[in-house]
C-alpha positions in Angstrom: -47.5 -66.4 -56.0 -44.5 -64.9 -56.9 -43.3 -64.9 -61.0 -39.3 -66.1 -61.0 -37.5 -64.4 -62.6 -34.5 -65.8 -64.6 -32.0 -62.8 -65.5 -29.9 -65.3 -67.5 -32.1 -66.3 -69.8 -33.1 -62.8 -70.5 -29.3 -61.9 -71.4 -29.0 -65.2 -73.2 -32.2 -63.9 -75.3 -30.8 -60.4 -75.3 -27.3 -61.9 -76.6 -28.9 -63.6 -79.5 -30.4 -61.1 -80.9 -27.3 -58.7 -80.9 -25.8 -62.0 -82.4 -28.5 -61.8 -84.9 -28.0 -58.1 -85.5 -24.2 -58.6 -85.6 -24.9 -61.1 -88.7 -26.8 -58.4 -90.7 -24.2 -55.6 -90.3 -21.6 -57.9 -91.1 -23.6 -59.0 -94.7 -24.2 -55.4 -95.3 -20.3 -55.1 -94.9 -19.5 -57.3 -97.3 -22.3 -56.4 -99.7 -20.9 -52.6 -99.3 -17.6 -54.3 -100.0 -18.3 -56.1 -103.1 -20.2 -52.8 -104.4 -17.0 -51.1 -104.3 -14.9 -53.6 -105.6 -17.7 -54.2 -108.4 -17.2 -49.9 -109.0 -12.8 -50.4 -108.5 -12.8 -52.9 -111.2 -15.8 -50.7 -113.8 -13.7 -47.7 -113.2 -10.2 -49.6 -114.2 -11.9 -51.1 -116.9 -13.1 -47.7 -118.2 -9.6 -46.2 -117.6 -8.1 -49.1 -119.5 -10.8 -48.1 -121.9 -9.7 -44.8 -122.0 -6.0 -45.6 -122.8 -7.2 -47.7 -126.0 -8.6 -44.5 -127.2 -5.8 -42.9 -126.3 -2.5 -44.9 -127.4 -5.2 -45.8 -131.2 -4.4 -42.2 -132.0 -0.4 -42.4 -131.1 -0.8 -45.4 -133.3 -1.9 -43.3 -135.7 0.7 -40.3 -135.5 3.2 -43.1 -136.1 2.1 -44.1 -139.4 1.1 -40.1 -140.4 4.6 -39.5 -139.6 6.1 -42.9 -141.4 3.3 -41.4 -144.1 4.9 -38.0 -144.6 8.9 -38.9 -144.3 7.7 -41.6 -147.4 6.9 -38.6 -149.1 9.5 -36.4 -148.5 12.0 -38.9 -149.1 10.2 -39.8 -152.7 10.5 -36.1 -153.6 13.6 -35.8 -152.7 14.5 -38.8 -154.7 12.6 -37.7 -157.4 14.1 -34.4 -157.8 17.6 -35.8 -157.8 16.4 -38.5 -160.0 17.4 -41.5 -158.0 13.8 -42.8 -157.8 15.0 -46.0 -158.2 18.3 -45.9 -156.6 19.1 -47.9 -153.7 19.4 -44.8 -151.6 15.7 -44.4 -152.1 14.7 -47.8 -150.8 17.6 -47.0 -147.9 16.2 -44.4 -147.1 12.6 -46.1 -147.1 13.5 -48.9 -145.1 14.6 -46.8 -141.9 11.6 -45.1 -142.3 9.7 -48.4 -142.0 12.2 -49.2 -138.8 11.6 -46.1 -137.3 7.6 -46.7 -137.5 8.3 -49.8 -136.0 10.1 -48.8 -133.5 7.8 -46.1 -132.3 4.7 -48.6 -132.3 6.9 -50.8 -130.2 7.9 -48.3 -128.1 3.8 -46.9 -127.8 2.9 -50.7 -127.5 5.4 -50.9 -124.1 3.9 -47.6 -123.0 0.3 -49.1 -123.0 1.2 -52.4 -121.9 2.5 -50.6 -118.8 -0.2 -48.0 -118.5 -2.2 -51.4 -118.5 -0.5 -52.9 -115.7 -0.5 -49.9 -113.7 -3.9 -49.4 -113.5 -4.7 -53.3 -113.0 -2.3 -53.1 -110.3 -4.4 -49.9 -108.8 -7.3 -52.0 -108.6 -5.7 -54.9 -106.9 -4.4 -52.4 -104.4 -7.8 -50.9 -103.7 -9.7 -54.1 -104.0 -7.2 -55.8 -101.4 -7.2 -52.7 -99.5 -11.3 -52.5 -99.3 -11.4 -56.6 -98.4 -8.9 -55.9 -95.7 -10.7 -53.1 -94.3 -14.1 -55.5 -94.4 -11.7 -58.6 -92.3 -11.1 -55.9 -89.7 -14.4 -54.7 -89.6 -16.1 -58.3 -89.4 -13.4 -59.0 -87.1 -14.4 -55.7 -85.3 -17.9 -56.5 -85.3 -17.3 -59.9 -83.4 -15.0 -58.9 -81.2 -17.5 -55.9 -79.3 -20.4 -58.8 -79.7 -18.2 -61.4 -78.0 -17.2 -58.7 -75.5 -20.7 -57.2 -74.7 -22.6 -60.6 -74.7 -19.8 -61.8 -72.4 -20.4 -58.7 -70.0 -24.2 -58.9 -70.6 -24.1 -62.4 -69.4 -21.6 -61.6 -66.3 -23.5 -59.1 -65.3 -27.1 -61.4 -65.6 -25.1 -64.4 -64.1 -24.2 -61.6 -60.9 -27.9 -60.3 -60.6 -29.5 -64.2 -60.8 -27.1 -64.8 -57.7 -28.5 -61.8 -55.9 -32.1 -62.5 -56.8 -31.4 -66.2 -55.9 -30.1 -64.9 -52.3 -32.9 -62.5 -51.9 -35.5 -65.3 -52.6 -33.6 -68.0 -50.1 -33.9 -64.9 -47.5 -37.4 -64.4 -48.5 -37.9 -68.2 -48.4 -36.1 -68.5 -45.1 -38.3 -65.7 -43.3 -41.4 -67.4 -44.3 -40.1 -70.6 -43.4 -39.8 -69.0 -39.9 -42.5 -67.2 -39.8 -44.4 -70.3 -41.0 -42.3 -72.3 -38.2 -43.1 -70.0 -35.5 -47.3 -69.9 -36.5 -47.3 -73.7 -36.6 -44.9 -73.4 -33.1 -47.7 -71.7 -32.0 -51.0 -73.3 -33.7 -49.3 -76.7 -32.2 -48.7 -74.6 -28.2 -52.3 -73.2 -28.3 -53.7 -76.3 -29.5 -51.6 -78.6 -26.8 -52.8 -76.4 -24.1 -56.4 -76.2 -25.4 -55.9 -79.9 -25.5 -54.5 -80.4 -22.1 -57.0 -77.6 -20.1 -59.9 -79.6 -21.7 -57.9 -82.6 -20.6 -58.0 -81.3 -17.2 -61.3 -79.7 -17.5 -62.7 -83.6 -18.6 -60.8 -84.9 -15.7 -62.2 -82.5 -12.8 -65.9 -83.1 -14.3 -65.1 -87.0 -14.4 -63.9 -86.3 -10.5 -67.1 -84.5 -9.4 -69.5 -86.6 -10.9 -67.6 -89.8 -9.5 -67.4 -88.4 -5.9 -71.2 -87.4 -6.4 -72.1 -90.9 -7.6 -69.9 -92.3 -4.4 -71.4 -89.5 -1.9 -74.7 -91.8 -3.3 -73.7 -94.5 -1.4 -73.3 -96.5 -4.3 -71.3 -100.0 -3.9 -67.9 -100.7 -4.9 -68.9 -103.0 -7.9 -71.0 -100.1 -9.1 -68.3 -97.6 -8.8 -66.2 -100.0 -10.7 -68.8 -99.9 -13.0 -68.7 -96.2 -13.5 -65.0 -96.0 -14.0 -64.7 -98.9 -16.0 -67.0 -96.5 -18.6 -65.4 -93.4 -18.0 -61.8 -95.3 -19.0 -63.7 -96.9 -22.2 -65.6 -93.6 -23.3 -62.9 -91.3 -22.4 -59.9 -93.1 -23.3 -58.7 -92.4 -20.0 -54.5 -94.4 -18.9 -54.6 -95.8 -15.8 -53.2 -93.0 -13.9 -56.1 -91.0 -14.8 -59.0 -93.1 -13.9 -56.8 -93.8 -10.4 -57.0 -90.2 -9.5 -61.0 -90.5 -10.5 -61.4 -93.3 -8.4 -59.5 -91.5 -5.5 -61.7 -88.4 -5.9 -64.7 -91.0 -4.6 -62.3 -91.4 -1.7 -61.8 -95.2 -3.2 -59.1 -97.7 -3.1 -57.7 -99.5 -5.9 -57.9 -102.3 -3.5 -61.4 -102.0 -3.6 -61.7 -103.1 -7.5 -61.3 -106.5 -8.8 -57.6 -107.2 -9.3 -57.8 -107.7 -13.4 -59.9 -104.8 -13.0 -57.4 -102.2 -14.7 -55.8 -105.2 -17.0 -60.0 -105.5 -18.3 -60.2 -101.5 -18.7 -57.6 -101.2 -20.8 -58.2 -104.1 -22.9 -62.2 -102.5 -23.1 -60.8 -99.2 -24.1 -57.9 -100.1 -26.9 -60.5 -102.0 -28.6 -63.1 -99.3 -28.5 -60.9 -96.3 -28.8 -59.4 -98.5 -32.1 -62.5 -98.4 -33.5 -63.6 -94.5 -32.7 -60.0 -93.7 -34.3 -61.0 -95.3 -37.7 -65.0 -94.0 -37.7 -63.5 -90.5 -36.9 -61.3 -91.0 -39.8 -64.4 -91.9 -42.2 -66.5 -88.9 -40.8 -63.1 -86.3 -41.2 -63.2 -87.9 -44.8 -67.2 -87.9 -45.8 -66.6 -83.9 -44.3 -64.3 -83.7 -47.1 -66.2 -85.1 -49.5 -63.6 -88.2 -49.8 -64.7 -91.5 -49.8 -63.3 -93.9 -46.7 -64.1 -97.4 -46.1 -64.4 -98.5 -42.4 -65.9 -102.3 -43.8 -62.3 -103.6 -42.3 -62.3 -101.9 -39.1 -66.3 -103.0 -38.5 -64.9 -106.2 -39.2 -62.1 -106.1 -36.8 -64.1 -104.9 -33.9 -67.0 -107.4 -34.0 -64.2 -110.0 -33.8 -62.6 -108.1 -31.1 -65.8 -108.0 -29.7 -66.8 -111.4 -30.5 -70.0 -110.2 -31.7 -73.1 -112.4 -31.6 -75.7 -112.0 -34.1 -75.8 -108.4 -35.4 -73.6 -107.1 -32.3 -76.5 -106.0 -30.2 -75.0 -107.8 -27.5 -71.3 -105.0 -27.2 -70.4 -103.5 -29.8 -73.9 -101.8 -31.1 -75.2 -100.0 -28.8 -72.0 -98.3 -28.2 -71.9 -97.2 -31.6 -75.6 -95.7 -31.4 -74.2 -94.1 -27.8 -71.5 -91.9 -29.5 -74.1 -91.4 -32.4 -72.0 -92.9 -35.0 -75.5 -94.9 -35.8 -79.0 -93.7 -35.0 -81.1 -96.4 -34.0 -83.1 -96.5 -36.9 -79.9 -97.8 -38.5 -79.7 -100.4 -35.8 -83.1 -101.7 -36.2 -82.4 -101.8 -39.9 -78.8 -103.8 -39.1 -81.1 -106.2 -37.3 -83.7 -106.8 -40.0 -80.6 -107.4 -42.2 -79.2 -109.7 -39.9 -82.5 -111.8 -40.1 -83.0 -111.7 -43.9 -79.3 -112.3 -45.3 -77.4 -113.7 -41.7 -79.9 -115.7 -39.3 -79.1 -118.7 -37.5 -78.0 -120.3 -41.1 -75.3 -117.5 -42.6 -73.9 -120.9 -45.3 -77.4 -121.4 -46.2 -78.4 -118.2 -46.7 -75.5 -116.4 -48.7 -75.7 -119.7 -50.6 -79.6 -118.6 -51.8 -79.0 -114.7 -51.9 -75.6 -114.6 -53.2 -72.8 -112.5 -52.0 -73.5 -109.8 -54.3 -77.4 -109.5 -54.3 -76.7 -108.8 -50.4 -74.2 -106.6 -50.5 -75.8 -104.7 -53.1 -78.8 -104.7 -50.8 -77.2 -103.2 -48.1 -75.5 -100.4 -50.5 -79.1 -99.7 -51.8 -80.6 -99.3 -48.2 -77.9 -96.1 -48.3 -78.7 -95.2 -51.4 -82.3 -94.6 -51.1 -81.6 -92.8 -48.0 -82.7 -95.5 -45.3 -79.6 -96.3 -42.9 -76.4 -94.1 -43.0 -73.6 -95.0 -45.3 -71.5 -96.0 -42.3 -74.5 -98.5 -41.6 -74.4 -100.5 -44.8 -70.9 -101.1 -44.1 -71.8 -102.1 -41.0 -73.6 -105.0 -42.9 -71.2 -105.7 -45.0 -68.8 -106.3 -42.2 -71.5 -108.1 -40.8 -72.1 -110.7 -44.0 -67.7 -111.2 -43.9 -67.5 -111.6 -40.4 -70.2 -114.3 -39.9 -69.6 -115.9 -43.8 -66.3 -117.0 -42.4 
């Protein structure tokens, strides 16, 4: 037996995991990303450090040089003895200004020096989480566009296997066609040589039997058997009957009206048992109770059907006749002259169980105790 194969679902399989492996390079991205934003932002903040350091000491040069103008100005002041004068403190107080001044011009300085770096890190920080949208979008896009061609391509090679396999199916469909063509030719001319073979054998021994100088009753006799056992139409037994050099004028005039009615009602009954036996062969269980049945009414059976239908049966060795003397023993115990009486005493089921143990112990056939259970229904009603 040949594995399908479904390309499809192996792309869709194949596409999910490039999916899944899409997902993990796209959180490594953005871990990578965050790393160096994390390392942007530590290395502004350690500039900005840097500059604290840096503008503390120009802090400091402004009051060292506020520090030493005091101090020139206060020995100036003192050598010219105006100390106290209001030049002094003039002079003082734009020193103070001056140191103001240059702190506020150091603080704007900083403040900018601030700025620009922040403004650095916004720049490289926006400029790393654009570059991570285009690679994430990146990413997608060649997934998208390989799991698209991964599944057009499947979707193509599924449609070629399909076609192969209807091709494949097709040719063994014909091939399979053409045996059975053939099984079914061989087995109809088999079927219609041994026809014809059956036929020729039924003419010779007929024209022997006639050669005899048997009567016409007699022969009528002899076909009428041939037509039951054989299943022969009409047309059949009247080229039998001819091969005797016979008339049909010679039979009775219901003659072929009684044959057929004969053999419908027998061959009924041989299609069913051969149905049970093709059945039991296969180790299938087939009940022929109905079809027993059936043919003793056909028959109009009396007593346990030794009278018709029997000894046919035992002919074509669907029973031996040890079955049938064991029909008619259970005929006498369970049936008689009294069926009411006696069913009434034994009880349906003691009798059928009877019959079913008679198989079971191996003394009649299995097609025999249905034979007596047909029997029991058949004269019960």
């Amino acid at each position: 037996m040949t594995e399908n194969i479904n390309y499809i679902s192996a792309a869709e399989q194949q596409n999910k995991m490039q999916e899944e492996l899409a997902k993990k390079r796209k959180e490594q991205a953005k871990l990578d990303t965050a790393i160096k934003n994390q390392q942007v932002t530590q290395a502004g903040a350690d500039d900005i450090g840097k500059l604290s350091g840096k503008y503390r000491s120009i802090y400091d040069e402004n009051a060292v040089k506020q520090y030493i103008g005091e101090r020139k100005v206060a020995e100036n002041m003192a050598n010219l003895g105006l100390t106290d004068s209001g030049l002094n403190r003039t002079q003082q107080t734009a020193l103070g200004v001056s140191r103001g001044n240059a702190d506020y011009n150091t603080r704007l300085q900083y403040e900018s020096a601030v700025r620009s770096i922040e403004q650095s890190v916004r720049d490289e920080i926006a400029a790393n989480n654009n570059a991570l949208t285009t690679k994430l979008d990146s990413i997608d896009q060649q997934v998208a566009e390989d799991n698209a061609n991964r599944l057009y391509n499947a979707e193509i090679k599924q449609m070629e296997y399909y076609n192969k396999q209807q091709e494949k199916a097709a040719e063994t469909a014909k091939k399979e066609q053409e045996t059975t063509e053939k099984a079914e030719k061989e087995a109809s001319e088999k079927a219609t040589k041994e026809r014809k073979d059956l036929l020729n054998t039924l003419m010779t021994a007929f024209k022997s039997s006639v050669q005899t100088g048997i009567t016409a009753p007699h022969a009528g006799e002899i076909l009428m058997e041939y037509i039951i056992m054989h299943n022969l139409s009409v047309t059949e037994a009247q080229l039998v009957l001819t091969s005797g050099g016979l008339a049909a004028a010679k039979l009775k005039d219901d003659f072929f009206e009684i044959a057929v009615k004969e053999r419908d009602r027998w061959q009924g009954l041989k299609t069913n048992l051969d149905k049970y036996n093709a059945a039991t062969e296969k180790g299938e269980n087939y009940s022929v109770v109905s079809s027993f049945e059936k043919a003793l009414d056909n028959y109009n059976v009396e007593q346990y059907g030794a009278d018709k239908l029997l000894p046919l049966l035992v002919r074509d060795r669907y029973l031996t006749t040890n079955d049938m003397a064991r029909i008619k023993q259970f005929y006498n115990l369970f049936i008689g002259k009294n069926p009411a009486e006696k069913l009434r005493v034994y009880g349906e089921k003691y009798i059928l169980d009877y019959a079913n143990s008679l198989y079971t112990n191996g003394e009649v056939s299995q097609l025999a105790s249905q034979y007596m259970a047909a029997l029991l229904n058949y004269h019960k009603g």
